[in-house]
C-alpha positions in Angstrom: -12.5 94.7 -40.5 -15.9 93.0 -38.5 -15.0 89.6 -41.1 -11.6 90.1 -40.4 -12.3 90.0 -36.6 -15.2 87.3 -36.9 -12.7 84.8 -38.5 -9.7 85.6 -35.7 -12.8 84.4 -33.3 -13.8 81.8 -35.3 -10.6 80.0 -35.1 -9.7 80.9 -31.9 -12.7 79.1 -30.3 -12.1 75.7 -32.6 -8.6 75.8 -31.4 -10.1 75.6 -28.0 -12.7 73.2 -28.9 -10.0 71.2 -30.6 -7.6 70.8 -27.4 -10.8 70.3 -25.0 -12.1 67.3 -27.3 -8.2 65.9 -27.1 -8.6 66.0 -23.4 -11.9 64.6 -23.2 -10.7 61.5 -25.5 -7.4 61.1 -23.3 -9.8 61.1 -19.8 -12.5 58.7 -21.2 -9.8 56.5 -23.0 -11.8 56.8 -26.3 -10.3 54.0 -29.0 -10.0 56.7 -31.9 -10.0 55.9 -35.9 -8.0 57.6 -38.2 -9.5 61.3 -39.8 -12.3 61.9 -36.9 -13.3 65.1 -37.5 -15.5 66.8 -34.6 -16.6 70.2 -35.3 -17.8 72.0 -32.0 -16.9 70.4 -28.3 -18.1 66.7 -27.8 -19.7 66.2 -24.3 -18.8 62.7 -23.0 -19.8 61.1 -19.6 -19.8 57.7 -18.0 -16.9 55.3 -17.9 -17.7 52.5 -20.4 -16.1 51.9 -23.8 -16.5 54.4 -27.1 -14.9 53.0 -29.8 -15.3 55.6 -32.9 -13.5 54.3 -36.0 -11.9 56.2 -39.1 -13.6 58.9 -40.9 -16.6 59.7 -38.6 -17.8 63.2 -38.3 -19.2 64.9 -35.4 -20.7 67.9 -35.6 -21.6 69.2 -32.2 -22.0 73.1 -32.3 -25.4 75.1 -33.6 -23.3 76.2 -36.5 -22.3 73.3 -37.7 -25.7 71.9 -38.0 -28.4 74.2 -37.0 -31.2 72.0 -38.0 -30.7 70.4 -34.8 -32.5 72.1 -31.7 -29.5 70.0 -29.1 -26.2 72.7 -29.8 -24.1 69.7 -28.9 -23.6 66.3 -29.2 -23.4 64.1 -26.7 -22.3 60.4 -25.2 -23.3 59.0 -22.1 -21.7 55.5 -21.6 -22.5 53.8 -18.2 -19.8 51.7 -16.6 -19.5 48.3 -18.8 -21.9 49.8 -21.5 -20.1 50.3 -25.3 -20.6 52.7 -27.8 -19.0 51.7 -31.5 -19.6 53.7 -34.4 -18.6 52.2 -37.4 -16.6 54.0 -40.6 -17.9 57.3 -42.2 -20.5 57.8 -40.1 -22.0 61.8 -39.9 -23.8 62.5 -36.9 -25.0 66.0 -35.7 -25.8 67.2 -32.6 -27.7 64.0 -31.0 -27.9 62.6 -27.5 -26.4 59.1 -27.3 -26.9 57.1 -24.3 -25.9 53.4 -23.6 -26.4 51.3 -20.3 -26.1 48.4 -22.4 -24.7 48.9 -25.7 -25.1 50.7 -28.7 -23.9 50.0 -32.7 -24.1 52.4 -35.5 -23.1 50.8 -39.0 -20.8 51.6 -41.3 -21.7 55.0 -43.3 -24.6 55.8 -41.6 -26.0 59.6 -40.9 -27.3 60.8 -38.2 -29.8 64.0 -38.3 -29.9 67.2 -36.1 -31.6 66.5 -32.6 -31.7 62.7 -32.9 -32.0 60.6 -29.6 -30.7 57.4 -29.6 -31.5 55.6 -25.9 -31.1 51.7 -25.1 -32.4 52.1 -21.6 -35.3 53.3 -20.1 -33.7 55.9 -17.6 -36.6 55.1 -15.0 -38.4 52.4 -13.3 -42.6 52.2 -14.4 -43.4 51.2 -11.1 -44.1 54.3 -9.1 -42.6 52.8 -6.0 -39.6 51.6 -7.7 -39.0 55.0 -9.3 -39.3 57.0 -6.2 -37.3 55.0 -4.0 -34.8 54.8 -6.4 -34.8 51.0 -6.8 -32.5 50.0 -9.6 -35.2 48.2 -11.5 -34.2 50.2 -15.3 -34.9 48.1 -18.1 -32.2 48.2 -21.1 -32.0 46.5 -24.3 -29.1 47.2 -27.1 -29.7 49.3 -30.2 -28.1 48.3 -33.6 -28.3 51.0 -36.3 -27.0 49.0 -39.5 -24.7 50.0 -42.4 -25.9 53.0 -44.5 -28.7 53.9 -42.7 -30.5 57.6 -42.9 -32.3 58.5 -39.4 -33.9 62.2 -40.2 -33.8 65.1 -37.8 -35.6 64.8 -34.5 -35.9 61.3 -34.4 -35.8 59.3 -31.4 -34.7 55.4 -31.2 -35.8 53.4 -28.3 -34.3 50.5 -26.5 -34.1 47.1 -28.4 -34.4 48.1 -31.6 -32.3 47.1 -34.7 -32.6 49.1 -37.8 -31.8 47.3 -41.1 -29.1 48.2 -43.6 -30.0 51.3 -45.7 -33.1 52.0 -44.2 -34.3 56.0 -43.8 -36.2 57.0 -40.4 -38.2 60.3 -41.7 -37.8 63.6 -39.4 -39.3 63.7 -36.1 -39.9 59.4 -35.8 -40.2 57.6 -33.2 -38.5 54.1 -33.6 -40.0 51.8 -31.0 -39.7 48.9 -32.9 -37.2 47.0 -35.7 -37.1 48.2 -38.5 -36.0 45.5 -41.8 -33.4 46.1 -44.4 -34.1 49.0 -47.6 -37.1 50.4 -46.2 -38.5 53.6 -44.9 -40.2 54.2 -41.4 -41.9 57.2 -40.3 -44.2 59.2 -37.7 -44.6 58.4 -33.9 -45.0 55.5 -33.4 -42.7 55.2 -36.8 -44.2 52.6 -38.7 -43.4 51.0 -42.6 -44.4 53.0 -45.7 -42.2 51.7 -48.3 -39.6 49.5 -49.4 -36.4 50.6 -50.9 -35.6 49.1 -54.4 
């Protein structure tokens, strides 16, 4: 009777999920592809343009994932800022934020807990910060076709990641990374090529 019950719930909460993601696509006038799955409720701000074409999948819920620490996923898009993300592309409860713009290739996944930030949020002049001075430096990220980034990782402003390169767990990508090869630690650096 408890499975019973636990599946009634189960559906129940994606059906809600399900209507609040329509309403968050309608209200942020997201340009939808065909077969977009998103498992769990996607948390969207900013009034830019998100542009997330056919056969992505989202997952953004603990269960749908739980390798990744973040229970959601997430897309902050400043004013005049665009997200696109490219055909059959996986991503799992990671932060995305664009003041300037942000590309993820074709058929790329995206681990657990990942970070993906073209800006950097805050002035590193103390006077600047605290006043509140406008002085935030952005630069856009390109993540190319059939690229791996690893669970935990965190890409920087200004970096480009070539086609079908793999970012190990827990990276930090500070800087580009070439085609076929595979980066890793923090700062991620090279540590082989992909044949």
């Amino acid at each position: 009777m408890f499975n019973l019950w636990m599946k009634v719930l189960r559906k129940t909460i994606n059906i809600k999920d399900s209507v609040l993601n329509k309403l968050t696509i309608k209200q942020h006038g997201i340009l939808l592809g065909r077969n977009v799955k998103i498992h769990g409720k996607l948390f969207v701000q900013g009034l830019g343009t998100i542009v997330i074409k056919d056969n992505v999948t989202i997952r953004s819920k603990y269960s749908a994932n739980p390798i990744g620490g973040q229970t959601f996923t997430s897309l902050f898009v400043k004013d005049k800022a665009k997200l696109i993300i490219e055909k059959g592309v996986g991503i799992s409860n990671t932060a995305i934020c664009a003041f300037n713009y942000v590309h993820i290739g074709e058929n790329c996944f995206i681990g657990g807990d990942c970070r993906i930030f073209d800006t950097d949020f805050h002035s590193i002049d103390y006077e600047k910060r605290i006043s509140g001075f406008e002085d935030i430096k952005t630069a856009p990220v390109i993540i190319g076709k059939g690229c791996f980034i690893g669970a935990g990782t965190i890409i920087l402003k200004g970096v480009s990641i070539g086609d079908y390169s793999v970012i190990g767990a827990g990276s930090v990508v500070t800087k580009n990374v070439p085609c076929k090869e595979v980066w890793a630690g923090n700062p991620a650096r090279f540590l082989k090529r992909i044949m």
